[in-house]
OpenMM code with the backbone's topology and positions (N, CA, C; nanometers):
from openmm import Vec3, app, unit

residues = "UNK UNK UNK UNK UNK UNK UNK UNK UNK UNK UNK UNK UNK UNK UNK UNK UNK UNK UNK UNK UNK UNK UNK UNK UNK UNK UNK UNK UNK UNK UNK UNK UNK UNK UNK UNK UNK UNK UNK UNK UNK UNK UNK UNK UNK UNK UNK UNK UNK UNK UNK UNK UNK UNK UNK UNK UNK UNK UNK UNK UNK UNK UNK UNK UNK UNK UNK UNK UNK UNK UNK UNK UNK UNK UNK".split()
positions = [
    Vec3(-15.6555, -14.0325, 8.2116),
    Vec3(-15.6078, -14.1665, 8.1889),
    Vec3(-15.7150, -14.2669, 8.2328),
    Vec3(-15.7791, -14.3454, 8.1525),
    Vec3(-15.8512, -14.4749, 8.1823),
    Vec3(-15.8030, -14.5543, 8.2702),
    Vec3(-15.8633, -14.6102, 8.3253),
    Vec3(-15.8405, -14.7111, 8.4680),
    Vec3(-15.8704, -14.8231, 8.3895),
    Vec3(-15.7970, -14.9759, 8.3819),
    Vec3(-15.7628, -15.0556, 8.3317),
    Vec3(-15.7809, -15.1817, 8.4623),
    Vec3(-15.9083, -15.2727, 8.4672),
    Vec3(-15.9257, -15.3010, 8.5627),
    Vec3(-15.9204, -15.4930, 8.5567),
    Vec3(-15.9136, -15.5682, 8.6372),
    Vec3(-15.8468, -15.7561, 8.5850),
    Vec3(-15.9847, -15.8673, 8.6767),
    Vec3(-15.9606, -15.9484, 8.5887),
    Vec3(-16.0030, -16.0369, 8.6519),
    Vec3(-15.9049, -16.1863, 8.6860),
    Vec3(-15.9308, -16.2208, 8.7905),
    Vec3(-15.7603, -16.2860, 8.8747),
    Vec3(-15.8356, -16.4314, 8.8972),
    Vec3(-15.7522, -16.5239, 8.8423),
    Vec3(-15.7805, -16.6799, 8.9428),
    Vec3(-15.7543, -16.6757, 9.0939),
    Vec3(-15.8535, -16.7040, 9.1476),
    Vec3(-15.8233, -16.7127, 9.2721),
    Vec3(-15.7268, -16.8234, 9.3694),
    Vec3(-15.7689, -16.9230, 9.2404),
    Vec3(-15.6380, -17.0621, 9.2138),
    Vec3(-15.5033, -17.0686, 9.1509),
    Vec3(-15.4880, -16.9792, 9.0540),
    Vec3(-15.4008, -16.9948, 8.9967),
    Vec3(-15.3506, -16.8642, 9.0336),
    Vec3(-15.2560, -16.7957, 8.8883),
    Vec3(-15.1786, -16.6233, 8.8706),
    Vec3(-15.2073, -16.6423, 8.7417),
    Vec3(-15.3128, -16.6522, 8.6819),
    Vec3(-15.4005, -16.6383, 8.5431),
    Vec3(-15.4669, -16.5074, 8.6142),
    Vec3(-15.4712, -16.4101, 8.5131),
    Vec3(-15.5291, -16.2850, 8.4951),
    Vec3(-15.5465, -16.2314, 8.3509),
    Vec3(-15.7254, -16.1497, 8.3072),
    Vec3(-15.7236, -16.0955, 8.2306),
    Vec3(-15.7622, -15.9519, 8.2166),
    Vec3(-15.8325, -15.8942, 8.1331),
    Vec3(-15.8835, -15.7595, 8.1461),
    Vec3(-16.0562, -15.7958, 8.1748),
    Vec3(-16.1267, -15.7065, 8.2353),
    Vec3(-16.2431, -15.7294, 8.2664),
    Vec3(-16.3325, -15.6651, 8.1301),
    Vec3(-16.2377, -15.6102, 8.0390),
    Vec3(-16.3151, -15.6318, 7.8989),
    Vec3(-16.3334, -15.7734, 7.7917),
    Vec3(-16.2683, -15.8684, 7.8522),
    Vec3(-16.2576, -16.0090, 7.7598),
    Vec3(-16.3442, -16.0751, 7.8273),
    Vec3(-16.4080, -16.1723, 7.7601),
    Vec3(-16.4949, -16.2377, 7.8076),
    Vec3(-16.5177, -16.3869, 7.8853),
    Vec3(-16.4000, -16.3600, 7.9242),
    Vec3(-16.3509, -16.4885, 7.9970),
    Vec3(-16.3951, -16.4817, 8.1453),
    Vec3(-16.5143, -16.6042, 8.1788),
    Vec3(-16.6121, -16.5975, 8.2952),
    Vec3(-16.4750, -16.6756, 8.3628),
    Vec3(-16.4353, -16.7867, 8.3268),
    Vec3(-16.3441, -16.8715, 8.4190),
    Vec3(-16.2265, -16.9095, 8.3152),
    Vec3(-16.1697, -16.9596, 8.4483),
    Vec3(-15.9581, -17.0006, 8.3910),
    Vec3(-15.9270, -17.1097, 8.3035),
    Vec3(-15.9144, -17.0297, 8.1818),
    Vec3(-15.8688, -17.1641, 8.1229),
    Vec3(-15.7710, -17.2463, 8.1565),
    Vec3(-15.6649, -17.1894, 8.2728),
    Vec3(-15.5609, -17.2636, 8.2899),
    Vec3(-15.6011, -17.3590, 8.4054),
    Vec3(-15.7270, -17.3629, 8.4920),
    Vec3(-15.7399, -17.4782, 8.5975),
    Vec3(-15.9039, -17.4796, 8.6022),
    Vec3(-15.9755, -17.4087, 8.5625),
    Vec3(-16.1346, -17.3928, 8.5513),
    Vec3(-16.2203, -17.3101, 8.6227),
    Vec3(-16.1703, -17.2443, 8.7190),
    Vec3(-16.1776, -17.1931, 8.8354),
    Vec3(-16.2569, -17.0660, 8.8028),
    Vec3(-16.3803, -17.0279, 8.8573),
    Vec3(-16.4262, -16.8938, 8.8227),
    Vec3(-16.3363, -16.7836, 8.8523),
    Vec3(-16.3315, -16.6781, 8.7702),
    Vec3(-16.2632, -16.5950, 8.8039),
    Vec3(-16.3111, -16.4819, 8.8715),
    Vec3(-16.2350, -16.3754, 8.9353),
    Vec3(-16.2989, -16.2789, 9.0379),
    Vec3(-16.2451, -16.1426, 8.9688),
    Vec3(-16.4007, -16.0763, 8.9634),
    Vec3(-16.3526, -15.9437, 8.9071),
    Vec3(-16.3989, -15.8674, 8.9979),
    Vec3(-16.4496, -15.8685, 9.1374),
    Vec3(-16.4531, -15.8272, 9.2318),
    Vec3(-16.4349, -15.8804, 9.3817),
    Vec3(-16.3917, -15.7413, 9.4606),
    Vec3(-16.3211, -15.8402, 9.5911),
    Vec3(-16.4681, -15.9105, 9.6478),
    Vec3(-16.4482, -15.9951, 9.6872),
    Vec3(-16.5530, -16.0937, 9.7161),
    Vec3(-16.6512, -16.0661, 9.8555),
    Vec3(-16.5587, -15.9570, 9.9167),
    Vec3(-16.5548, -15.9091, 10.0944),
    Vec3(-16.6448, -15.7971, 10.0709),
    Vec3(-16.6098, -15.7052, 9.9930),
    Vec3(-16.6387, -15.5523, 10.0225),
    Vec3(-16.6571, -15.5256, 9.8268),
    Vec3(-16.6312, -15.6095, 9.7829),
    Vec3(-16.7063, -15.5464, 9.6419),
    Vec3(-16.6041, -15.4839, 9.5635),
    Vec3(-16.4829, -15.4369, 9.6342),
    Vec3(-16.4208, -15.3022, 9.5305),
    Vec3(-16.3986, -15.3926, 9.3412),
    Vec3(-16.3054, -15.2876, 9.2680),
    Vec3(-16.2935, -15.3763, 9.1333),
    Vec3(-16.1355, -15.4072, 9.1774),
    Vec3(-16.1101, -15.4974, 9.1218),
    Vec3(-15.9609, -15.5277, 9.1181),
    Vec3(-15.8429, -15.4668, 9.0037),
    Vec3(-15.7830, -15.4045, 9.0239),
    Vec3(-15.6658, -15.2526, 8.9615),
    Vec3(-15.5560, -15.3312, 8.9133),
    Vec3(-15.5075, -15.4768, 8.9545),
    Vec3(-15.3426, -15.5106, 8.9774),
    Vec3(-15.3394, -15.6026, 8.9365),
    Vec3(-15.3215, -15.6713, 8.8499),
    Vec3(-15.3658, -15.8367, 8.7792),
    Vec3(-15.2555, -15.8921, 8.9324),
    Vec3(-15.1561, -15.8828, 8.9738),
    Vec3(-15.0807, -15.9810, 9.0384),
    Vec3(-15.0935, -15.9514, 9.2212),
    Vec3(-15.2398, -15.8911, 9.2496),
    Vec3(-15.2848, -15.8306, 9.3973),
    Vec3(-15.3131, -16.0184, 9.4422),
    Vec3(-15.3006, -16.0244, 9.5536),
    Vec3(-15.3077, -16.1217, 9.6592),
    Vec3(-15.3974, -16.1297, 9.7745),
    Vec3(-15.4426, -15.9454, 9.8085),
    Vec3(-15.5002, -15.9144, 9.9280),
    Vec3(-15.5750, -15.8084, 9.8543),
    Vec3(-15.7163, -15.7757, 9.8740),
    Vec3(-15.7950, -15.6434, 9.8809),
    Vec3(-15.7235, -15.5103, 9.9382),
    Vec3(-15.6933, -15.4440, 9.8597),
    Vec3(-15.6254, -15.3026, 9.8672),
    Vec3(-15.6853, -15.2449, 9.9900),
    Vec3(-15.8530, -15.2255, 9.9518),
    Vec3(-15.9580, -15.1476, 10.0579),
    Vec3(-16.0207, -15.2145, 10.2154),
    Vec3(-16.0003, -15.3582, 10.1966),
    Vec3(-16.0277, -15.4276, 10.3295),
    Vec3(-15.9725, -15.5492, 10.3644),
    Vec3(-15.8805, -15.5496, 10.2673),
    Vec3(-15.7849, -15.6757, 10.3064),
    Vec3(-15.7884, -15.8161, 10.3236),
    Vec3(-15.8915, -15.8761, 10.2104),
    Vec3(-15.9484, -15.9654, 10.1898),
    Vec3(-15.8564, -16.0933, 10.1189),
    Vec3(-15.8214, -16.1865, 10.1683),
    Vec3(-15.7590, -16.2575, 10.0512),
    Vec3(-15.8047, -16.2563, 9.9414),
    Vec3(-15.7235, -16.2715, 9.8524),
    Vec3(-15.7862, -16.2779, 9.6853),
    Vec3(-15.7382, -16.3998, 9.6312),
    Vec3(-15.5959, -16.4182, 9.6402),
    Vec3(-15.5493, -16.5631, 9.5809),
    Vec3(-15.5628, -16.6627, 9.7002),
    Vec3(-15.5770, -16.7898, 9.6587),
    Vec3(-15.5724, -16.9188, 9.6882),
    Vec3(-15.4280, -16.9526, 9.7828),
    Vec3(-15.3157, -16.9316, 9.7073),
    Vec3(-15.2085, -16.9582, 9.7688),
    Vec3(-15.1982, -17.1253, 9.7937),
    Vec3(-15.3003, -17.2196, 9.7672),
    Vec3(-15.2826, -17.3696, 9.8368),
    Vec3(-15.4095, -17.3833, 9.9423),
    Vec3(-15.4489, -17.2871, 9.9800),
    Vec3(-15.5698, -17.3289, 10.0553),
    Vec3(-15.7315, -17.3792, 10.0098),
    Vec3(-15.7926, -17.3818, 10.0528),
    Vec3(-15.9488, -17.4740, 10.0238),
    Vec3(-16.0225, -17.3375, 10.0162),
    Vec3(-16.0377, -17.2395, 9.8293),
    Vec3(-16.1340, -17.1401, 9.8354),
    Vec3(-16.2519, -17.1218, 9.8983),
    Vec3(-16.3359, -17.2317, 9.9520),
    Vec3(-16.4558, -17.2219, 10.0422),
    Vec3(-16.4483, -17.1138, 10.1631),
    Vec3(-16.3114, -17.2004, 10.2126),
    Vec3(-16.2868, -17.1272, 10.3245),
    Vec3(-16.2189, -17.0018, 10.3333),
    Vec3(-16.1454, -16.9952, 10.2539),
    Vec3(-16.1236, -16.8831, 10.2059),
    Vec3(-16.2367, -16.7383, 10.1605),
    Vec3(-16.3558, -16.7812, 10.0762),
    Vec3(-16.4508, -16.6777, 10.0934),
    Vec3(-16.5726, -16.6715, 10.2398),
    Vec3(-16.5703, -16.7736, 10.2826),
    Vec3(-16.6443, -16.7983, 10.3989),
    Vec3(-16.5699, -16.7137, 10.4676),
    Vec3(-16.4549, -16.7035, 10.5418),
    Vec3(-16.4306, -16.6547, 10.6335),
    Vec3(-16.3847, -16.4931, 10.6256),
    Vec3(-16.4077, -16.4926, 10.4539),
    Vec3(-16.3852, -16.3263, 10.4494),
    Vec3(-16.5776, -16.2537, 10.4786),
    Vec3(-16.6577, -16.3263, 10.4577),
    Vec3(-16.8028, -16.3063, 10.4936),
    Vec3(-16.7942, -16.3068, 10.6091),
    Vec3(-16.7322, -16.3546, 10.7320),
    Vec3(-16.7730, -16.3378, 10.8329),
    Vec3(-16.7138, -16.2469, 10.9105),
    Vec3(-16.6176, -16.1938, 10.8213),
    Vec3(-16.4961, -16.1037, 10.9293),
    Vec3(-16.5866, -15.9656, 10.8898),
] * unit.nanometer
topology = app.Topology()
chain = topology.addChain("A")
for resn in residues:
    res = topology.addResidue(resn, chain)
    for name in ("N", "CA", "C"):
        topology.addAtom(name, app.Element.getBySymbol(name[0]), res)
């Protein structure tokens, strides 16, 4: 069975397949993430929130993404 893998707004719950060619969200503009940003893995779950493998935030939820990838770099 093929592994079927997404790329997720980190702003929004816009998700596609990492075969379409969609760099960013059409629904808010936002680059999209086809890898965890922390540790690299691919993303498996269009509707994941947290890194499966190191537990990285993935969505936004309302917070300021800066800080959000900043502070997964430093952990």
């Amino acid at each position: 069975m093929t592994e079927i893998f997404y790329k997720i707004c980190p702003n929004c719950n816009y998700f596609c397949r990492t075969v379409e060619d969609n760099k960013f969200c059409p629904e808010c503009g936002t680059r999209l993430l086809e890898h965890c940003p922390q540790c690299g893995s691919s993303i498996d779950f269009p509707y994941i929130r947290f890194c499966g493998k190191c537990g990285a935030r993935l969505r936004n939820n309302g917070e300021d993404l800066k800080q959000i990838f900043s502070s997964a770099k430093d952990e």
